[in-house]
C-alpha positions as CSV (number, residue, x, y, z in Angstrom):
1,X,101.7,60.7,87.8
2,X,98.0,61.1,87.9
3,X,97.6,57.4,88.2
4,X,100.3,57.1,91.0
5,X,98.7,60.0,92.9
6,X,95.4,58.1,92.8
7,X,96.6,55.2,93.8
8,X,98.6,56.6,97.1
9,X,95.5,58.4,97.6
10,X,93.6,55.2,97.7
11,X,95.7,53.8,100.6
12,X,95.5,57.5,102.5
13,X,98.9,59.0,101.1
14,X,98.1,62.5,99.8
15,X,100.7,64.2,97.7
16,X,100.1,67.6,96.5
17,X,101.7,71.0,96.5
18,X,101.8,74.1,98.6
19,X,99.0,76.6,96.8
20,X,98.3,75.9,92.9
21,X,98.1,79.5,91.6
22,X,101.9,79.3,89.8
23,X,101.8,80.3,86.1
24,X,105.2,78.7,85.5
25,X,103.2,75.6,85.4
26,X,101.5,76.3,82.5
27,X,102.5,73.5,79.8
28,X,103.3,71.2,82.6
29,X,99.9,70.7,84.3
30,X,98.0,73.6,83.5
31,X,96.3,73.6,79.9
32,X,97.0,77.5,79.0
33,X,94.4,77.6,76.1
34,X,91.9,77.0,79.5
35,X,92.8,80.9,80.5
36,X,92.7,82.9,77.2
37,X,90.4,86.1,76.5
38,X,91.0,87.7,73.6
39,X,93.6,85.8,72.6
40,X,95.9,86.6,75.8
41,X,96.6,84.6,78.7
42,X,94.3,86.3,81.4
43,X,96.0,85.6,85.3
44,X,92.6,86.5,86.6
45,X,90.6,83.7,85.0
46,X,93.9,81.8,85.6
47,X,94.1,82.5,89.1
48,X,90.5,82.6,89.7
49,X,89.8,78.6,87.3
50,X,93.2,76.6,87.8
51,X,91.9,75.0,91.2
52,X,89.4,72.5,89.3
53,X,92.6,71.4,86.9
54,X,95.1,71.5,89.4
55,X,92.6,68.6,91.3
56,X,92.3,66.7,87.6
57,X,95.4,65.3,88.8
58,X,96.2,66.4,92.5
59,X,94.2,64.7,95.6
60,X,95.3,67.6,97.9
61,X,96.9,70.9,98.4
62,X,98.2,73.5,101.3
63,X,95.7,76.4,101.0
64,X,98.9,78.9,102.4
65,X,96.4,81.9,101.9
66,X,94.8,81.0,104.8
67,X,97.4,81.6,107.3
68,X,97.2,85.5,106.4
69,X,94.0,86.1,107.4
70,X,90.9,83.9,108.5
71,X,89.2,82.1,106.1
72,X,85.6,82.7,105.4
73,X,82.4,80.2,104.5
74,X,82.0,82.0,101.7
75,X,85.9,81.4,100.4
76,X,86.1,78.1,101.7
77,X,82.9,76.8,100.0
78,X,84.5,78.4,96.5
79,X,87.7,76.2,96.9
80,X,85.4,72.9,97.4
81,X,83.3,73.6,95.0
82,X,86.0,73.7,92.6
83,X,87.2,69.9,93.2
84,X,85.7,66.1,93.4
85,X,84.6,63.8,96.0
86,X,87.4,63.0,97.9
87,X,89.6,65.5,97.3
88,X,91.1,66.8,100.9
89,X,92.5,70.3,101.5
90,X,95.5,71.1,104.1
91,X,95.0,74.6,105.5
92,X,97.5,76.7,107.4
93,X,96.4,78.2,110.3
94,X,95.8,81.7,110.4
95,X,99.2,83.4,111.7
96,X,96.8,85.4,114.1
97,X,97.1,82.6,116.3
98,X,100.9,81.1,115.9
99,X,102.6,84.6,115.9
100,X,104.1,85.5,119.4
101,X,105.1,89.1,117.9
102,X,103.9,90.6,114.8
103,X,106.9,91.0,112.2
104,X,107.8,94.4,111.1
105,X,106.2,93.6,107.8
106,X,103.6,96.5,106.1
107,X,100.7,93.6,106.1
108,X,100.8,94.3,110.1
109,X,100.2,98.1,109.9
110,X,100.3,99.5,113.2
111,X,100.5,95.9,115.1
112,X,104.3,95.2,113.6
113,X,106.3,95.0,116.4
114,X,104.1,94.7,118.7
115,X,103.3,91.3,121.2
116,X,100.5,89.4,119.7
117,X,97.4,89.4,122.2
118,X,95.8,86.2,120.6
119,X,98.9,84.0,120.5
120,X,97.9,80.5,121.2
121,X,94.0,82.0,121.8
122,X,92.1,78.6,121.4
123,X,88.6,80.9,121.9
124,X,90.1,83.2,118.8
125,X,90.9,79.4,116.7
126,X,87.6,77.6,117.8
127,X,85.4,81.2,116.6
128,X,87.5,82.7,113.6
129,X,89.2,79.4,112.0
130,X,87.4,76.3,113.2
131,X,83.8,77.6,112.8
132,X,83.9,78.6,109.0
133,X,85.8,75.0,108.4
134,X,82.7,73.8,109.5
135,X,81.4,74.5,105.9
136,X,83.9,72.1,104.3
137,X,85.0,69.4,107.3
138,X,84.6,66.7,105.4
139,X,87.1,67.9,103.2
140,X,89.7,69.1,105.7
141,X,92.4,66.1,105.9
142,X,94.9,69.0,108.0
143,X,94.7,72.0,109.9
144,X,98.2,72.8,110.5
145,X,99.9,75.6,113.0
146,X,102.8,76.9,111.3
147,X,105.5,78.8,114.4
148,X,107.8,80.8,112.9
149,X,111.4,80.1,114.4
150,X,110.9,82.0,118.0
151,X,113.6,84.6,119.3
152,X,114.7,84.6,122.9
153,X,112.8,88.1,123.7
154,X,109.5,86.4,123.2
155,X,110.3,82.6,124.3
156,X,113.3,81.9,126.7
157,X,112.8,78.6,126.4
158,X,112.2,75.5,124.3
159,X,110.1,74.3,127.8
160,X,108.1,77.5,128.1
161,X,106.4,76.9,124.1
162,X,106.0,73.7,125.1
163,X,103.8,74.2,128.2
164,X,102.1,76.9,126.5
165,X,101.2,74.8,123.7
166,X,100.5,72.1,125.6
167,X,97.3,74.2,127.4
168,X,96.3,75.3,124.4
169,X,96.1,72.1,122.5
170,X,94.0,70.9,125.9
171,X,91.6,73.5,124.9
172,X,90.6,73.1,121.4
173,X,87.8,70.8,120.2
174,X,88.3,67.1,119.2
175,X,88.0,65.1,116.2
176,X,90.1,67.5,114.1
177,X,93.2,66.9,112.2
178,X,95.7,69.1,114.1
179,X,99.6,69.0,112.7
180,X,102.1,71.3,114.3
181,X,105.0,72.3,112.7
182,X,107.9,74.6,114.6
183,X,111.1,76.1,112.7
184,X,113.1,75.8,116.2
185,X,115.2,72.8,116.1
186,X,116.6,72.9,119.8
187,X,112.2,72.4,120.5
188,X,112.6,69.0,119.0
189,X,113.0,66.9,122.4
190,X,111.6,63.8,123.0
191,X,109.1,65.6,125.6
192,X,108.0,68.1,123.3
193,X,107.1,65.0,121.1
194,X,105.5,63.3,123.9
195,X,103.4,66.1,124.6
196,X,102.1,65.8,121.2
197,X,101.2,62.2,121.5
198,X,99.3,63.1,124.3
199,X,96.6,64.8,122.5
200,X,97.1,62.9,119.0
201,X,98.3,65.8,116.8
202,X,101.1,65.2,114.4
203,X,104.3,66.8,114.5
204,X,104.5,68.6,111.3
205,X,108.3,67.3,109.6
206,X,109.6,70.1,108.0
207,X,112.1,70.6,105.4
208,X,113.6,74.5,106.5
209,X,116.6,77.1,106.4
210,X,117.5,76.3,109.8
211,X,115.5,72.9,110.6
212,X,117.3,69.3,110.6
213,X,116.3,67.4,107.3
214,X,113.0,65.4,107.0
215,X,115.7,62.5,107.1
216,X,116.8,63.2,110.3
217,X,113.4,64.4,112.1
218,X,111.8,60.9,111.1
219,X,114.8,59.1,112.7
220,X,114.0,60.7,115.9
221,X,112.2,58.8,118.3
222,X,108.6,59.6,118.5
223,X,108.7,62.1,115.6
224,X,105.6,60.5,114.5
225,X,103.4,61.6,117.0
226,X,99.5,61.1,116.2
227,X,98.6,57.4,115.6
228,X,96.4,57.6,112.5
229,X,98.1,61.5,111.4
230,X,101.2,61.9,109.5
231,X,102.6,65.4,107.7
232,X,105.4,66.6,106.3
233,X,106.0,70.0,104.3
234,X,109.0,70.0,101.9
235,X,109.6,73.6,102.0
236,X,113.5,74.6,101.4
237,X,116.9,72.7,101.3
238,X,118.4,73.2,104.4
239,X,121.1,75.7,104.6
240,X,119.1,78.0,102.2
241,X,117.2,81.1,102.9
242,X,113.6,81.8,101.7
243,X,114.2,84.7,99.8
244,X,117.2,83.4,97.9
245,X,114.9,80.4,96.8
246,X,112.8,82.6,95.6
247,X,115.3,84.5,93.2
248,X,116.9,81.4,92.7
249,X,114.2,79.7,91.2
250,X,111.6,81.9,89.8
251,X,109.1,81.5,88.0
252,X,109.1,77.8,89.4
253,X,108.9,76.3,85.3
254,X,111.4,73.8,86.3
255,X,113.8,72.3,88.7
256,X,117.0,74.2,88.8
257,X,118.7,72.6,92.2
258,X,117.9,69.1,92.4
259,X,118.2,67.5,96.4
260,X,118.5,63.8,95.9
261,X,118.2,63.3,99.4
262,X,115.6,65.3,100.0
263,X,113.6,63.3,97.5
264,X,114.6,60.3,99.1
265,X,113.4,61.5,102.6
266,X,109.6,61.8,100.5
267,X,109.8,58.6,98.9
268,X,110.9,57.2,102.0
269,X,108.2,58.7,104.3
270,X,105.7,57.9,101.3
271,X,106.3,53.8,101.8
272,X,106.3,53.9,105.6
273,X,102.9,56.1,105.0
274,X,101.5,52.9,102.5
275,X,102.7,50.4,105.4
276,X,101.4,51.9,108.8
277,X,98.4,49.9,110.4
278,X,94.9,51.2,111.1
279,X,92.8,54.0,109.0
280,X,96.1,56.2,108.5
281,X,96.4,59.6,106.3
282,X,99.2,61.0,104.8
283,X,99.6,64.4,103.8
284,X,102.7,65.3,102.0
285,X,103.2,68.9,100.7
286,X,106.2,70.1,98.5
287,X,106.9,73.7,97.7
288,X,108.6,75.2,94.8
289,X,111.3,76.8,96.1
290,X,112.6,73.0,97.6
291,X,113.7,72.4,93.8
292,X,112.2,74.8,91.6
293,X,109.5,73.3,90.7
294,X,107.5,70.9,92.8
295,X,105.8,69.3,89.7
296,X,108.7,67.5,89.1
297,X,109.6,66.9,92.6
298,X,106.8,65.2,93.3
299,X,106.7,62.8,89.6
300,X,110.6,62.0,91.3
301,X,109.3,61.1,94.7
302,X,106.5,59.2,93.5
303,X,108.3,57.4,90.7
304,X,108.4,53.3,91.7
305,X,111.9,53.6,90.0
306,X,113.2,57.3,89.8
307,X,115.9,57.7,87.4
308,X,119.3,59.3,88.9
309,X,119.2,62.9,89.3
């Protein structure tokens, strides 16, 4: 697989994973005898080393800790430090920015349920996101706003996120790699993908509990919206909720729920990636809980002739 990822990564498809930090990996692509003090296995040295082996063999991955709270120079410096030339990151934007009202979740403290007052605040992005990327841009291949699906109290309409967005995205500096991806499926209208085109960002496809299949978002005319930008997060099986993935499939050693079609929608989307004109990148990012285990999702989607599951 190593091979195959390099060679995708030569023609500007990158395939990695969302975060790296997964001890059911260990055996698989993690060396354990790399991580043992005193003849234990040690999860801080683990947690703290595993970046520079996960990129032995990965091109890219979705740094997810960044969407809960804004990334440093200091932190993002660390991560690059730990990986080659040529090796690009994806990073979600902080949730600071994409949250209309903050969950009822203890992280929020006394802000949980309460309206967000930096929603779509391109000032807060440019200051407390973009600025510390500034460290590592030439190893940021996607920046990408993650919306949580949006309830009527906060948006009453698919129209009103749009022109929202829309003035924010007018607003934020150019020559970045901006990806948006929503968990709304009635927001997936042909303006809302011509709005995007507008200013070049790609519409993030999203594999997701409530979301249409990868499949059926790339059929949809104009889906891909930024002319040199595609990205695509395989996430969950449709149908399924987050937290039952993640009791289903825990501690991610293996897959336990194979999705033939939704390792067909990768393959597919990694081909039309390899064929598209111009200086076009790529970024495709699979998550445990879409399988179990996105090792071997990823070997199946990349596989030039992947055996029957």
């Amino acid at each position: 697989m190593r091979r195959r990822l390099d060679a995708l990564a030569q023609e500007g498809v990158y395939v990695g994973t969302s975060s790296w930090k997964y001890p059911g990996w260990r055996g698989q692509l993690y060396d354990e005898s790399r991580y043992v003090y005193h003849g234990r296995f040690a999860q801080t040295r683990f947690e703290r080393n595993c970046l520079t082996e996960y990129a032995e063999t990965f091109k890219t991955v979705s740094v997810d800790a960044a969407y809960y709270q804004f990334p440093t120079v200091r932190y993002l410096e660390g991560l690059a430090e730990q990986v080659p030339a040529g090796f690009l990151f994806g990073l979600k934007v902080t949730d600071t920015i994409t949250i209309k009202r903050y969950p009822s979740l203890p992280r929020f403290g006394a802000l949980a349920g309460e309206v967000n007052q930096h929603f779509l605040d391109a000032e807060a992005f440019t200051n407390d996101f973009l600025r510390p990327c500034e460290a590592i841009r030439d190893r940021i291949g996607l920046l990408m706003f993650e919306f949580s699906r949006f309830h009527t109290r906060d948006v009453a309409r698919g129209r009103d996120f749009m022109e929202a967005l829309d003035l924010f995205l007018g607003k934020l500096p150019r020559g970045w790699p901006y990806g948006v991806e929503i968990r709304n499926a009635t927001f997936l209208q042909p303006e809302y993908f011509s709005m995007l085109s507008r200013h070049g960002v790609a519409h993030i496809l999203n594999s997701w509990e409530a979301m249409p299949s990868i499949e059926e978002q790339l059929a949809m005319p104009g889906s891909l919206t930024a002319p040199d930008l595609i990205g695509a997060r395989f996430l969950l099986r449709p149908g399924r909720r987050y937290e039952d993935a993640v009791k289903l499939f825990s501690p991610y050693d293996r897959v336990r729920d194979p999705y033939p079609a939704g390792r067909a929608a990768g393959t597919k989307l990694i081909q039309m990636s390899r064929t598209r004109a111009g200086k076009n990148r790529a970024f495709l990012f699979v998550n445990n809980r879409f399988e179990g285990n996105a090792l071997e999702t990823i070997a199946a989607m990349t596989d030039p002739a992947p055996a029957e599951v």
